[in-house]
VOGU-3710 file (C-alpha; in Angstrom, 3 decimals, decimal comma):
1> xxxxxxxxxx> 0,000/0,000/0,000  1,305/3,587/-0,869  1,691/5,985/2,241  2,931/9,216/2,334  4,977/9,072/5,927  6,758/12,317/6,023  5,426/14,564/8,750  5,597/18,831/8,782  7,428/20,088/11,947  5,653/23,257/12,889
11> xxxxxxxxxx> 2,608/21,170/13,461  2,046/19,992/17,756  -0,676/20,155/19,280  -4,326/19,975/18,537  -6,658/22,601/19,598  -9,456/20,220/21,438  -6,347/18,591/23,461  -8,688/18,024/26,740  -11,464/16,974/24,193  -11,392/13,266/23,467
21> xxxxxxxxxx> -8,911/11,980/26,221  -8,904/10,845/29,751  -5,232/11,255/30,427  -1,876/12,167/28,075  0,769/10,412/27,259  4,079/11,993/27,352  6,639/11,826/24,785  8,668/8,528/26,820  5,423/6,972/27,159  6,206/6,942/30,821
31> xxxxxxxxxx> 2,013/7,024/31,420  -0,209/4,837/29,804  -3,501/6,451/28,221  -5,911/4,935/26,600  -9,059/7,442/24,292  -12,450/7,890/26,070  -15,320/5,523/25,283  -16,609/8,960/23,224  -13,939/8,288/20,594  -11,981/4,766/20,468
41> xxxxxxxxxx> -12,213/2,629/17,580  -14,124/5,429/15,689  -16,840/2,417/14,909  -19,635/3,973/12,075  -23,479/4,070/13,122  -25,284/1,185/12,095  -27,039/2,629/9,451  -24,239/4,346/7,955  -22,772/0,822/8,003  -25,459/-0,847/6,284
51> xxxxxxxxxx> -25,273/1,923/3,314  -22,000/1,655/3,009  -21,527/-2,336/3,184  -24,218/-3,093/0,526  -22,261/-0,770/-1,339  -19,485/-3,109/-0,893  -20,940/-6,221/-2,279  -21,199/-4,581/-5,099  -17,662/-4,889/-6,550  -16,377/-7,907/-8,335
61> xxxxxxxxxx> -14,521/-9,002/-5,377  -17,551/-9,799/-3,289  -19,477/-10,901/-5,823  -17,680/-13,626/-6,693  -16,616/-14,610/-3,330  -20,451/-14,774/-2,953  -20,930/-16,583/-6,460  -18,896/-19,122/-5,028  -20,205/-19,819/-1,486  -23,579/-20,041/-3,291
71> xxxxxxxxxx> -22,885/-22,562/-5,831  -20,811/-24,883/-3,412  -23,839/-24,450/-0,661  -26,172/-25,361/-3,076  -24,589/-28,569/-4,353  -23,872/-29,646/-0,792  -27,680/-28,822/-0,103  -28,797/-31,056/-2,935  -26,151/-34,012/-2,054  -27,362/-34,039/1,565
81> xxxxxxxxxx> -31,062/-34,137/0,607  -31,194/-36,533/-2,058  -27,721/-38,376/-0,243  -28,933/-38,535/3,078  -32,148/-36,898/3,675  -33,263/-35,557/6,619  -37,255/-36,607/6,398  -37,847/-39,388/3,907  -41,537/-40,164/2,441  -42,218/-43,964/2,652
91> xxxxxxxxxx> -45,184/-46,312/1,082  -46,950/-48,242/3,715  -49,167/-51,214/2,855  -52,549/-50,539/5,232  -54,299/-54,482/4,265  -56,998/-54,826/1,067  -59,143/-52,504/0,075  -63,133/-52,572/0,399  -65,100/-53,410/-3,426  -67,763/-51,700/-3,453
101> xxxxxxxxxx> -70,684/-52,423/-6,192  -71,307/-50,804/-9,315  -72,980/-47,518/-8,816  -72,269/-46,967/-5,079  -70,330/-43,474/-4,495  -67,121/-45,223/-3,304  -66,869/-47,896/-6,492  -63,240/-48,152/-8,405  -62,561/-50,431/-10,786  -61,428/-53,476/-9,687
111> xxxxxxxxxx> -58,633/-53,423/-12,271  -57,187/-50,529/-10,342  -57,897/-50,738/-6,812  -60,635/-53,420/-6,407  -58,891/-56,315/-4,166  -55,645/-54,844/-4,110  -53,646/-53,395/-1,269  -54,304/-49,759/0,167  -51,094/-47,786/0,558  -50,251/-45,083/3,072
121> xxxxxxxxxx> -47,230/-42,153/2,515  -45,669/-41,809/5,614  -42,694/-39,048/6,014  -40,090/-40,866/8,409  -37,733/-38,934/10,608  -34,032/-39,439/10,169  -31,401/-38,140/12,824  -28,284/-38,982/10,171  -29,383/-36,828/7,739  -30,704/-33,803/9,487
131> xxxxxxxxxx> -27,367/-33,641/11,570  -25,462/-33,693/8,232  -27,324/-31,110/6,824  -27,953/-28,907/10,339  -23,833/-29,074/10,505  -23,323/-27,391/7,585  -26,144/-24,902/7,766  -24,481/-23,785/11,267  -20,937/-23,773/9,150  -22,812/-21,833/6,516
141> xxxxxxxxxx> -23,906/-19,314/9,585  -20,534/-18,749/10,446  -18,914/-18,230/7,185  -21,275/-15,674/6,180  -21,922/-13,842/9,446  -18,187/-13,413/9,649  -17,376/-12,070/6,487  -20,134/-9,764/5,735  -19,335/-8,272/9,689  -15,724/-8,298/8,695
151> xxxxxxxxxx> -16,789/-6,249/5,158  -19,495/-3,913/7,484  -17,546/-3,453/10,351  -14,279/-2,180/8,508  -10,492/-1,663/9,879  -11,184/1,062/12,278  -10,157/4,449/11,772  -8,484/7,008/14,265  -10,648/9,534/16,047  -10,184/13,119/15,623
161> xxxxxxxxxx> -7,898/14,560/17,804  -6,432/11,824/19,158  -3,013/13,429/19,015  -4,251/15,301/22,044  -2,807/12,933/23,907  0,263/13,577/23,569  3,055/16,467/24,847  5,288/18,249/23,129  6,106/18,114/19,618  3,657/15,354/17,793
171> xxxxxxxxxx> 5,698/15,141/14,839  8,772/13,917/16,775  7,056/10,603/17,351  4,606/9,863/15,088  4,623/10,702/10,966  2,212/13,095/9,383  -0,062/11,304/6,112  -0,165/14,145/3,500  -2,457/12,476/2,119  -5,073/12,842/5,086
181> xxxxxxxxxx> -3,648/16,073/6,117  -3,422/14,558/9,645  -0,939/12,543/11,638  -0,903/8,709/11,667  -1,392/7,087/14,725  1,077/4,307/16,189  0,265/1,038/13,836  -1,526/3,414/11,193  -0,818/3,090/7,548  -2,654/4,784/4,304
191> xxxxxxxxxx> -4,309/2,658/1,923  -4,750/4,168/-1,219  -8,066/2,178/-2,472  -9,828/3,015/1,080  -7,768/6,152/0,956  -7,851/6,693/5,131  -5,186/5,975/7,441  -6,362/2,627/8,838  -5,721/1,703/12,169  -3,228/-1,417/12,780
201> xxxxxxxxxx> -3,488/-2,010/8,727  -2,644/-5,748/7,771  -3,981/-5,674/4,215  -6,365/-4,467/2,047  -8,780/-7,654/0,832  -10,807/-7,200/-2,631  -12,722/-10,348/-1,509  -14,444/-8,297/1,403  -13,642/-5,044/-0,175  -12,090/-3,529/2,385
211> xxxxxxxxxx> -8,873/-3,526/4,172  -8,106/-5,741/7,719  -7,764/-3,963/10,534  -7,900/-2,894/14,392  -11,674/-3,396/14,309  -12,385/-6,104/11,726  -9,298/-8,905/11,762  -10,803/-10,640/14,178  -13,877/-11,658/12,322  -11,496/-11,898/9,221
221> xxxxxxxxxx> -9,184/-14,830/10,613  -12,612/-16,370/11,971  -13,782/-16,167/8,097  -10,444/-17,495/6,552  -10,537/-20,278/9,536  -14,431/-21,615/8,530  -13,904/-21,689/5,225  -11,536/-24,190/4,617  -13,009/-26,432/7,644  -16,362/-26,538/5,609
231> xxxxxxxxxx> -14,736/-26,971/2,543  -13,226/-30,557/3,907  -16,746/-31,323/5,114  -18,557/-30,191/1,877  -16,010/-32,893/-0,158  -16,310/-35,766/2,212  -20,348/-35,058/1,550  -20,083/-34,731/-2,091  -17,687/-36,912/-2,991  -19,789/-39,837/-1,519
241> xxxxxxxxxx> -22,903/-38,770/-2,822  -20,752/-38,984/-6,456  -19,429/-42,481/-6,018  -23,040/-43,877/-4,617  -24,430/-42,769/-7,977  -21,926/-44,030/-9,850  -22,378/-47,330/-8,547  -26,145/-47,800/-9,099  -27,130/-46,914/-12,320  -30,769/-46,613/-11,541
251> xxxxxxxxxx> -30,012/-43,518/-9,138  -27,774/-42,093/-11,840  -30,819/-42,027/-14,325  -32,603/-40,494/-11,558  -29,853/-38,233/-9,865  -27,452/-37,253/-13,472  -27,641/-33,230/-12,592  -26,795/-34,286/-9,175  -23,382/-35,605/-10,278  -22,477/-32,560/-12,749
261> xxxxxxxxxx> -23,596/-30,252/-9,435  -21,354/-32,849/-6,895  -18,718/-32,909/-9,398  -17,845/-29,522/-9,727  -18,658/-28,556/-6,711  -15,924/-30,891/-5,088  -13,482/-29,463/-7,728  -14,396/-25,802/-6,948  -14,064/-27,051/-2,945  -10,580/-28,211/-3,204
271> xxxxxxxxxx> -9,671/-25,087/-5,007  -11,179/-22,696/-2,270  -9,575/-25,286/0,866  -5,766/-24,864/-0,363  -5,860/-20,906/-1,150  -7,687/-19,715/1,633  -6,240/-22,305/4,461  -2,534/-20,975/3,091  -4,493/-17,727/3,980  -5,870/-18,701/7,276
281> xxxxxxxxxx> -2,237/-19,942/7,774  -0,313/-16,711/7,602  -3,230/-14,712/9,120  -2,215/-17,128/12,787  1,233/-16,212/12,058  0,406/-12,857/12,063  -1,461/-12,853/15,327  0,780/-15,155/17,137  3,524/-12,476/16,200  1,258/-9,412/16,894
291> xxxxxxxxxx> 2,810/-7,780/13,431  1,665/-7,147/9,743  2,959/-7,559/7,218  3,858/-4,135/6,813  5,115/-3,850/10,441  6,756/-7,363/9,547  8,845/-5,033/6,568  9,948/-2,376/9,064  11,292/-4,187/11,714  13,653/-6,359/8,967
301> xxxxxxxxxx> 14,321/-2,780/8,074  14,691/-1,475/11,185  17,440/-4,450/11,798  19,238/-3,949/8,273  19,645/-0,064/9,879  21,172/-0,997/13,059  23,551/-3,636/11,825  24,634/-1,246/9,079  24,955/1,980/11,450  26,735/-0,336/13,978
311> xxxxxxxxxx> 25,629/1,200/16,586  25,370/-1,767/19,032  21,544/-1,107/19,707  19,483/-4,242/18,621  15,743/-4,288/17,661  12,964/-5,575/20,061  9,416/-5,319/18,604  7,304/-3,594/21,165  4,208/-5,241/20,142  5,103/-8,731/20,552
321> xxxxxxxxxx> 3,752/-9,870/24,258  4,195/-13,205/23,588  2,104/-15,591/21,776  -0,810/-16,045/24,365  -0,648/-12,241/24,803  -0,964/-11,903/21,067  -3,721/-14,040/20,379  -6,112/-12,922/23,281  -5,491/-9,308/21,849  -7,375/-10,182/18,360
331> xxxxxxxxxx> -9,433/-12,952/19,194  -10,374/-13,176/22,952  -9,310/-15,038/25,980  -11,771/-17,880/25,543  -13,097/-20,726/23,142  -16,648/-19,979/23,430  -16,033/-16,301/21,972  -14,945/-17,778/18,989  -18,057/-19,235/18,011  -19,919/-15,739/18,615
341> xxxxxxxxxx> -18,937/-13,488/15,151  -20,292/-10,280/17,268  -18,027/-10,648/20,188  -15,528/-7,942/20,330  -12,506/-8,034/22,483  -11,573/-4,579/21,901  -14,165/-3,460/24,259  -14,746/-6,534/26,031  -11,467/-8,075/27,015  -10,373/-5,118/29,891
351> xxxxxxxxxx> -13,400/-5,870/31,736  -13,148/-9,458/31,890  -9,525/-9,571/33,120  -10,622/-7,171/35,589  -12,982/-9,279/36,614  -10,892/-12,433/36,465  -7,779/-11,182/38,137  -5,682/-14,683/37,951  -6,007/-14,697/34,115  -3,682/-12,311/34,153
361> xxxxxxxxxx> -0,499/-14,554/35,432  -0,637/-16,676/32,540  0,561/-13,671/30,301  3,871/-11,551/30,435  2,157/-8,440/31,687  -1,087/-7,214/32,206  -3,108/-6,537/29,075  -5,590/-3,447/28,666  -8,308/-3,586/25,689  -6,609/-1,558/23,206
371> xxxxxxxxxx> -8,748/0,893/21,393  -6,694/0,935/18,262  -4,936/3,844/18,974  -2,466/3,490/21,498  -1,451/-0,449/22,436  0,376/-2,554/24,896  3,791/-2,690/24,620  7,005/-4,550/25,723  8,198/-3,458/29,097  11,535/-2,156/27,633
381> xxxxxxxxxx> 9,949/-0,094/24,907  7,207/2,605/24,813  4,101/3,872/22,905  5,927/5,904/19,957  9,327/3,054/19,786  7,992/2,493/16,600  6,864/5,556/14,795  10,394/6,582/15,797  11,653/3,857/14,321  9,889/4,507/11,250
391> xxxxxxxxxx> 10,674/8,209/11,093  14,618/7,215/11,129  14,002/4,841/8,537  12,838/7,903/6,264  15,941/10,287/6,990  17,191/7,524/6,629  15,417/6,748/3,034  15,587/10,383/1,761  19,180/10,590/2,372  20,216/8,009/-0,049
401> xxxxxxxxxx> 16,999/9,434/-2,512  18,755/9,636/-5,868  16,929/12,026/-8,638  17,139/10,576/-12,246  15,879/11,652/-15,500  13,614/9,556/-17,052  15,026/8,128/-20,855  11,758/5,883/-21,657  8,239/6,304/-21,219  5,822/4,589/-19,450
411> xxxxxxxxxx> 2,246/4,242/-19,753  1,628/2,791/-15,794  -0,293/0,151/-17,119  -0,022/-3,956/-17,523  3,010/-3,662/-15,178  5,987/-3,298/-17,015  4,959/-6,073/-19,947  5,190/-3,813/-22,813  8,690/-3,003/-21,716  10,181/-5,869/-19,637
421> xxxxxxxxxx> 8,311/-8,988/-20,745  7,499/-11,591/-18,337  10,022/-11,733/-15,985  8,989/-7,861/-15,215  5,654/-8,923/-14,944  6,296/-11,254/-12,463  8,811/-9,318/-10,522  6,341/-6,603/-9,717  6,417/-5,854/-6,448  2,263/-5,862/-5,395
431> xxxxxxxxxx> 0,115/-5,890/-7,964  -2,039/-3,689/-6,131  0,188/-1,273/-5,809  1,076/2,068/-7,824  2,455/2,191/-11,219  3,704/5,470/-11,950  3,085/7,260/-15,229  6,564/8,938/-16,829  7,488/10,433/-19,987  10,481/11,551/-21,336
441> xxxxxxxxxx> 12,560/14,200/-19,990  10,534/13,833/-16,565  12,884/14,274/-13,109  11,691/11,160/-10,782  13,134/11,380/-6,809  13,752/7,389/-6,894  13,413/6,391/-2,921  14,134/2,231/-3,544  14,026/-0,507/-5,660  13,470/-4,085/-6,203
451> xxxxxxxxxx> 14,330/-6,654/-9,028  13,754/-3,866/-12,081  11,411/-1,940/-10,564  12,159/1,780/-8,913  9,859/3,126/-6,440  9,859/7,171/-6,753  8,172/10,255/-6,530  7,646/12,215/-10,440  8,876/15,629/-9,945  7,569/17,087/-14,016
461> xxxxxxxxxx> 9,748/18,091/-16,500  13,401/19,085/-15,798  16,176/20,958/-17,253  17,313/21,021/-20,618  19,984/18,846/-19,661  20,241/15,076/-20,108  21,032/14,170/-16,861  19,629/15,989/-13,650  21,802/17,981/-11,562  23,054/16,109/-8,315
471> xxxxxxxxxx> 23,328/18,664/-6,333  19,400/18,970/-6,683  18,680/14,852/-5,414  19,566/16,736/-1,996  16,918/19,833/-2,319  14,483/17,552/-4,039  14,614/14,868/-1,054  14,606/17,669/1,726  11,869/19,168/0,057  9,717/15,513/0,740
481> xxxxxxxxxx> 10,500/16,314/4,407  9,665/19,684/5,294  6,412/21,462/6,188  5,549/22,387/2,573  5,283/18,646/0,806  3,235/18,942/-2,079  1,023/16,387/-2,713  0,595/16,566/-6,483  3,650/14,787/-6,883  2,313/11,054/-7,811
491> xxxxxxxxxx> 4,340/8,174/-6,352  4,194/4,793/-7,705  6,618/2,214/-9,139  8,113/2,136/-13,023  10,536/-0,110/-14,666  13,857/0,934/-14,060  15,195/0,670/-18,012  13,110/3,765/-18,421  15,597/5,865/-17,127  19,046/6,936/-17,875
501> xxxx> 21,459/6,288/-14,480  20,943/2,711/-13,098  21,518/3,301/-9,618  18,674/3,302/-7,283
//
């Protein structure tokens, strides 16, 4: 996800400090503070919600995540009715019927009914076949209960003025989005398609079309977790539904749409099981680990720094509590939650340790319910360890900026394919990231790299000269740092044959 992290130094404090807060949090992080109830997790009304989520489904990424779900419930629906049905209709001989004589109200002809056994239809009860089918109706509940809350809910924004809370200087511990015109708070980053700041951002996710975050992950993971587990139980269904028609060939002339339907509907299955359990996967990594993967990229960062400075210091993540810590955070500190989409530990989990003191010795330190603002945090680090971290990481970035002149053009579009082939195709870094637009004679601030790509910032046309001036890369890359950014300079990555120097 683009972000513009570069922060203006003239701007402090906000003029509602007293406003939204219950305490402040001073520039060590010596106090802990957490937002009033008035303002944490920023959560939408519920009928702004609504609006805005059935706007949601309508994008292709929801609509085929739907598509699917539907066509895979429906085949499993039809396998365990005409499988294993819940209520089956049975024919009942009831002894002979009475022949009545010619012209008396009740006479049938004896070649149809007269003398012959009277049948009953009796509808018979069967436990097997209702459990089957109530399992995966209660499955069905969670999967889709979970990811349209997850899609509804969204990441979780930051409230305004939430900066309050902190002394002295705000941009000396936290960056400033130019994008939002507002700082970022700790664990913030910009995504471009939402285009907010989003509060402890893990990714953005065209399938719910919206990004994971402080207020949503939580029913995410629970989403990701179902839908593989139903996916095993909707092919051990189908698939022996499939080979009992295939072995009688009387229920095959009876039941052949039921195979096409079981058929693909096992293939589809398997499909849907191995992407989104690799998914479910890395989504437990990430909450055993307490980091993103955007927090994940920093702190690798953040270690390359260190051990290049050699300055002795070495990294600790202040998020990382350890992995019971971690977990209880997102998902709560009990197994029953888990089965309840609309639990929310952000608002639930302070009051239960507090009610439960001895919970609390079977985690490093005492957790409080974060409200997606300010967190938690190891006991040797405090609340802004890592927005400093990040704001070195940017000197440190701008510093080794390099301006080049752009020999090439390129369009932004189909990554790179029209100039690099392939293997630049493949190389691109996220293909939901930014390709920038350049055209000849164009001055791009490049601010990294990776495998052919440049990441920069296009600065317009330049001098008549071929090359650009070095003595400008400095100006140009203190000029991305200082109270006056201007924001009509579009970032984004390009192929780096387009320009002249190859250094980046």
């Amino acid at each position: 996800m683009s972000s513009s992290d570069h922060h203006p130094k003239g701007k402090g404090k906000d003029k509602d400090k007293d406003k939204d807060t219950d305490k402040t949090i001073h520039g060590n992080g010596a106090s802990e503070t957490v937002l009033s109830s008035r303002s944490s997790s920023s959560r939408p009304s519920s009928s702004s919600s609504s609006q805005r989520g059935l706007s949601r489904v309508l994008h292709w990424g929801p609509m085929l995540a739907l598509s699917v779900i539907v066509f895979i419930s429906f085949s499993m629906i039809v396998a365990c009715v005409h499988g294993n049905p819940p209520l089956e209709a049975r024919t009942v001989l009831t002894g002979r019927s009475t022949v009545y004589p010619r012209g008396h109200p009740q006479h049938r002809d004896p070649a149809s009914s007269g003398g012959s056994p009277s049948t009953s239809l009796d509808v018979v009860f069967k436990p097997w076949g209702a459990l089957q089918l109530g399992v995966f109706l209660l499955m069905l509940a969670q999967i889709l209960s979970n990811y349209f809350l997850a899609m509804v809910r969204g990441p979780g924004y930051a409230p305004p003025g939430w900066q309050s809370a902190v002394t002295g200087n705000v941009a000396d511990f936290v960056q400033f989005c130019t994008l939002c015109d507002e700082f970022k708070a700790p664990r913030a980053h910009h995504c471009r398609l939402c285009n907010r700041c989003i509060l402890r951002m893990d990714h953005h996710c065209p399938w719910v079309n919206n990004c994971v975050g402080h207020n949503n992950q939580r029913n995410f993971v629970l989403f990701v977790t179902w839908v593989p587990l139903t996916a095993v139980y909707t092919i051990y269904i189908m698939s022996h539904w499939c080979w009992t028609l295939l072995g009688s060939g009387r229920l095959l002339r009876l039941y052949s749409i039921d195979l096409v339907l079981c058929v693909f509907g096992v293939a589809l299955s398997i499909g849907v099981m191995l992407a989104v359990a690799f998914l479910a996967h890395h989504q437990f990594s990430v909450i055993f680990r307490n980091m993103s993967d955007i927090e994940e990229w920093i702190a690798d960062k953040a270690s390359n720094r260190m051990l290049k400075e050699k300055s002795g210091e070495v990294f600790t993540y202040p998020y990382d509590l350890g992995r019971r810590a971690n977990w209880v955070q997102v998902m709560g500190p009990g197994v029953l939650q888990l089965l309840w989409p609309w639990y929310e530990p952000s608002t639930s989990l302070d009051a239960q340790l507090h009610e439960h003191p001895g919970k609390r010795t079977a985690l490093k330190q005492p957790i409080t319910a974060s409200n997606g603002v300010f967190w938690p945090v190891h006991e040797t680090c405090h609340q802004f360890s890592f927005t400093q971290e990040q704001l070195k990481q940017k000197q440190r970035k701008l510093a080794h900026a390099q301006l080049v002149r752009v020999a090439r053009p390129f369009s932004g579009r189909w990554w790179g394919f029209g100039i690099g082939g392939c293997r630049l195709l493949w190389n691109f870094p996220a293909f939901d990231d930014t390709q920038l637009a350049v055209s000849a004679g164009q001055d791009v601030l490049v601010l990294r790299g990776h495998k052919g790509w440049l990441y920069g910032e296009n600065r317009g046309v330049g001098a008549d000269s071929d090359t650009p001036n070095p003595d400008s890369t400095a100006a140009a890359a203190s000029t991305s740092n200082n109270d006056v950014h201007v924001r009509d300079h579009p970032r984004g990555w390009f192929p780096e044959a387009c320009v002249n120097v190859k250094e980046s």
